[in-house]
C-alpha positions as CSV (number, residue, x, y, z in Angstrom):
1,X,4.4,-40.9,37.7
2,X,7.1,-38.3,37.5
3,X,8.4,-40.1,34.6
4,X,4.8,-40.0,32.8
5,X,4.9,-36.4,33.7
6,X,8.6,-35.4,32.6
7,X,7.7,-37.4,29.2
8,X,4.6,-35.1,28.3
9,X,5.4,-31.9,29.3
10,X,8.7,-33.0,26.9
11,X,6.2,-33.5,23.7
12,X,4.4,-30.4,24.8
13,X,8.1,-28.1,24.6
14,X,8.4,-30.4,21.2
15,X,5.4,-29.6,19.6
16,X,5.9,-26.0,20.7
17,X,9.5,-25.9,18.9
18,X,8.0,-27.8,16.2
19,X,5.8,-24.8,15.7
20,X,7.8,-22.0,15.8
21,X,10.2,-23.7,13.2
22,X,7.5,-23.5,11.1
23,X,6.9,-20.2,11.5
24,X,10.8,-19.0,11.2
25,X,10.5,-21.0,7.8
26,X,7.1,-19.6,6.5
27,X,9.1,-15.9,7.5
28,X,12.5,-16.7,6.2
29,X,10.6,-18.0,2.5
30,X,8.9,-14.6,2.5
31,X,11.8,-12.8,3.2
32,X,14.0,-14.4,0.3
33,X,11.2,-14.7,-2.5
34,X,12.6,-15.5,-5.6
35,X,13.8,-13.1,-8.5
36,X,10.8,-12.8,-10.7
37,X,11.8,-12.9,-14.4
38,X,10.1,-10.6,-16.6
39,X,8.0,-13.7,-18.7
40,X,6.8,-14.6,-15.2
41,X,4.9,-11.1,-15.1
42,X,1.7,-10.3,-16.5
43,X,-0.5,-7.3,-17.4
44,X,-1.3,-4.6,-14.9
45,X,1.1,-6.5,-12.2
46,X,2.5,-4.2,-10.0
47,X,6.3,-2.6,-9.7
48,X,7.2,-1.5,-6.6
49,X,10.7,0.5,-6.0
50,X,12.6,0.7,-3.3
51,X,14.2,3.4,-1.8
52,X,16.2,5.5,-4.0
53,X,19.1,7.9,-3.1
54,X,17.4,11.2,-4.1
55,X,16.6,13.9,-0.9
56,X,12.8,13.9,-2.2
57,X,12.4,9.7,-2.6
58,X,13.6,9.8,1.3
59,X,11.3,12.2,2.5
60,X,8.7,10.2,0.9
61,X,9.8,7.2,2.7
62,X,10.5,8.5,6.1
63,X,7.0,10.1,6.2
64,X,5.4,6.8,5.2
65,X,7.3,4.0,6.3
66,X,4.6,1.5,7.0
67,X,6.8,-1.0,9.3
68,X,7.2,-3.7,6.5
69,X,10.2,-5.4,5.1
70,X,10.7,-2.7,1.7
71,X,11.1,0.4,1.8
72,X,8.7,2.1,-1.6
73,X,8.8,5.5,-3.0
74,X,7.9,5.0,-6.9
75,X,5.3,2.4,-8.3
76,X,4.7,1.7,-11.4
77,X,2.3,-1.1,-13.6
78,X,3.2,-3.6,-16.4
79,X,1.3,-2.5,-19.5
80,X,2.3,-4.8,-22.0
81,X,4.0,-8.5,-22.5
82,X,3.6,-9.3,-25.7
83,X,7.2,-8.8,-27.2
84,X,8.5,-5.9,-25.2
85,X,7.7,-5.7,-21.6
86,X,6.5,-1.6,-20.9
87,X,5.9,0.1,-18.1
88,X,3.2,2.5,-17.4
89,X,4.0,5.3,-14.4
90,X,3.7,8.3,-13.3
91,X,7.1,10.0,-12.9
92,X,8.9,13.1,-11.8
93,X,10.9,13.6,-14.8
94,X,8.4,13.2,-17.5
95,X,5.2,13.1,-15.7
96,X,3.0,10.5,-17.3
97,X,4.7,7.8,-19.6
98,X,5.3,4.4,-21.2
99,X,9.0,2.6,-21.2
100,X,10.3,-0.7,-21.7
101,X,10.8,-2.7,-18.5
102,X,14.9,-3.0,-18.9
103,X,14.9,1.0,-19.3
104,X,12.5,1.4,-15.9
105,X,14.4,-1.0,-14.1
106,X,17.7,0.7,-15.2
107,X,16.1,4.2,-14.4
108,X,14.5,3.5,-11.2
109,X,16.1,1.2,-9.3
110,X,15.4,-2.4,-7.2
111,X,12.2,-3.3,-8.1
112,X,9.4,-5.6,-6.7
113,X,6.4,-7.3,-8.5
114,X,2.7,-7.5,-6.6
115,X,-0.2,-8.9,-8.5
116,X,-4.0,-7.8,-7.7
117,X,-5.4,-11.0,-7.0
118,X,-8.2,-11.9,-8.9
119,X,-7.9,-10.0,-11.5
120,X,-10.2,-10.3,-14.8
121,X,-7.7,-10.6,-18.0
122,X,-10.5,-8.4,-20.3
123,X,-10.5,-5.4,-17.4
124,X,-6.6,-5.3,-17.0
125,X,-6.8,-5.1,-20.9
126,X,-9.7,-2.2,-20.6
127,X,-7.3,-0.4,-17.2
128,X,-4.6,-0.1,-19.8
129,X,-6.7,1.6,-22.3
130,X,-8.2,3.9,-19.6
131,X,-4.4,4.4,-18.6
132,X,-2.9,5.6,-21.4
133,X,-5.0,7.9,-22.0
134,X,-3.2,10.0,-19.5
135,X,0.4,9.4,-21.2
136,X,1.8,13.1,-21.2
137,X,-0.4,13.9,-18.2
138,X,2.3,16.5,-16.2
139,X,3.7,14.8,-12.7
140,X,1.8,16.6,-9.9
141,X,4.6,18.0,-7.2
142,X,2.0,19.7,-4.7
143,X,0.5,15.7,-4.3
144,X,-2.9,17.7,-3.8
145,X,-5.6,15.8,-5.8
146,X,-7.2,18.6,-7.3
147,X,-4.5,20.2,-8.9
148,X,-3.6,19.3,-12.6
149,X,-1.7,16.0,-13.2
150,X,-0.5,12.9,-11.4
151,X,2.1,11.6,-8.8
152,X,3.1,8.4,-8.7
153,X,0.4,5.9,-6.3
154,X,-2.2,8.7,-7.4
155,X,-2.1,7.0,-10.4
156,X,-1.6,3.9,-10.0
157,X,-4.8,4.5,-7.4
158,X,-6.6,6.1,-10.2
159,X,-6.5,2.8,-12.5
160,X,-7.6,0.5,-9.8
161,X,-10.2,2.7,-8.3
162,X,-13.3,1.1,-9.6
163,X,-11.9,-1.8,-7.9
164,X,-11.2,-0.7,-4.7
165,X,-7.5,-1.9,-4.5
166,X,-6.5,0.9,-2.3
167,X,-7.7,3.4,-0.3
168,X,-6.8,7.4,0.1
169,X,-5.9,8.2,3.8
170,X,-5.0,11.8,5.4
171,X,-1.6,12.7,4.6
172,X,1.4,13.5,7.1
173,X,4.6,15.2,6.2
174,X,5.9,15.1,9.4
175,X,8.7,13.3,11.1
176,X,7.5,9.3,12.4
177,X,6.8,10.2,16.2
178,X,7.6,13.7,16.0
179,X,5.4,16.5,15.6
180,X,8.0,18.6,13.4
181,X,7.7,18.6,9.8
182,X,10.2,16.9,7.6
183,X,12.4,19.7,6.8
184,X,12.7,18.5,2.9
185,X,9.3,18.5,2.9
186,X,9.5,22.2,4.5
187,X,11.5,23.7,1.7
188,X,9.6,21.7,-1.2
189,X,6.4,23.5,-0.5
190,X,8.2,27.0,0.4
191,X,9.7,26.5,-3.0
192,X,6.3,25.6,-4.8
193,X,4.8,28.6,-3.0
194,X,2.3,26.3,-1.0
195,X,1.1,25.7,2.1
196,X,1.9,22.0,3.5
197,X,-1.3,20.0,2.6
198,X,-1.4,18.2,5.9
199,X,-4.2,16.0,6.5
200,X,-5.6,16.7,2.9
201,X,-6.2,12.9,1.5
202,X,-3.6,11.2,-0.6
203,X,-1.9,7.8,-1.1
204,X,1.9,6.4,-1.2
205,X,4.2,3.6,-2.3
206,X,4.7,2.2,0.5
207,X,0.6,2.6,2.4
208,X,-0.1,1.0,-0.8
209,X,1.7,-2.3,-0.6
210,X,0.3,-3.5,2.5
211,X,-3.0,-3.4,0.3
212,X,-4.8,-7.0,1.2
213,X,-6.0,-7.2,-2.4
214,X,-2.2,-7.7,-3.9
215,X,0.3,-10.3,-3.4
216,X,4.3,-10.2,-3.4
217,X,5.9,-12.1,-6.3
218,X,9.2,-11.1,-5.4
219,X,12.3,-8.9,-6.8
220,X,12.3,-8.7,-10.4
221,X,15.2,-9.9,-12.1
222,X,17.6,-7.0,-13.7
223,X,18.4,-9.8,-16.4
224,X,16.6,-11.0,-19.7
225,X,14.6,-8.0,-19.3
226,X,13.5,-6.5,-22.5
């Protein structure tokens, strides 16, 4: 009877290890997606980048670091794939524009495709329309919604809002666990002559990405990108 007993509680600690292998694999595949190439993407997919080295792309991140994997300050949306790949985002040098995908890459940084799932071919094609028409649109430093222009996931938002891809959610510039305001933050509204618009409603990068609605493709590759 001991024997009978030592054997299942061995196929129970098997099963068990079985299982979590699983898991560590399902994990470690999500972890190291492969490099998207840019004739895998398609219209309106979604490019997410990573941190970059500028003060104000950090104080973005460390005010809205969601706990995943990346790390997402800019976002941008794949506006044509045709012959040459384009990009349509909202920036801070240039506000509102259209580049090729090799020249956003090359500008901006590491970048990560998502993909709305779901997605009707003839409204992508109608978003774009509806997007451009905001090409030249001035890139909107206070991040307050009712002042003139765009940032970055406001527009992306803006596109996708019939939808309801994302949501807007109360704003924080303050510190993760900290009640003290992020001091770049401090002096970027001093500068503008504002008061901090805490609280006020807003979206970012990286809130954005954890969206249930999109899926991760993976890095996109910096070669054959046109």
């Amino acid at each position: 009877m001991r024997h009978l007993i030592s054997l299942g509680q061995y196929f129970r600690q098997m099963k068990y290890r079985f299982v979590s292998i699983i898991i560590l694999c399902v994990s470690i595949t999500t972890a190291s997606k492969a490099q998207v190439k840019s004739s895998d993407l398609k219209l309106c997919d979604l490019l997410f980048v990573s941190n970059q080295n500028s003060e104000l792309s950090k104080a973005i991140d460390d005010v809205t670091q969601s706990g995943t994997v990346h790390h997402f300050v800019h976002i941008g949306m794949i506006a044509s794939h045709d012959t040459n790949f384009t990009v349509l985002h909202a920036d801070s040098d240039g506000g509102v524009q259209e580049e090729s995908l090799r020249s956003f890459i090359k500008n901006q940084g590491k970048v990560h495709a998502y993909r709305v799932k779901n997605l009707d071919t003839n409204w992508g094609k109608s978003a774009i329309e509806f997007a451009r028409k905001s090409i030249g649109q001035p890139y909107k430093f206070s991040y307050i919604l009712s002042d003139t222009g765009y940032y970055c996931s406001e527009y992306i938002y803006k596109i996708f809002e019939s939808k309801e891809i994302f949501k807007m959610n109360p704003m924080t510039f303050k510190n993760p666990n900290s009640d003290e305001y992020n001091a770049t933050w401090v002096k970027h509204y001093k500068d503008l002559g504002l008061k901090i618009p805490e609280g006020e409603l807003g979206c970012n990068p990286n809130g954005m990405s954890t969206s249930d609605k999109i899926t991760y493709l993976g890095p996109v590759s910096n070669s054959q990108n046109r």
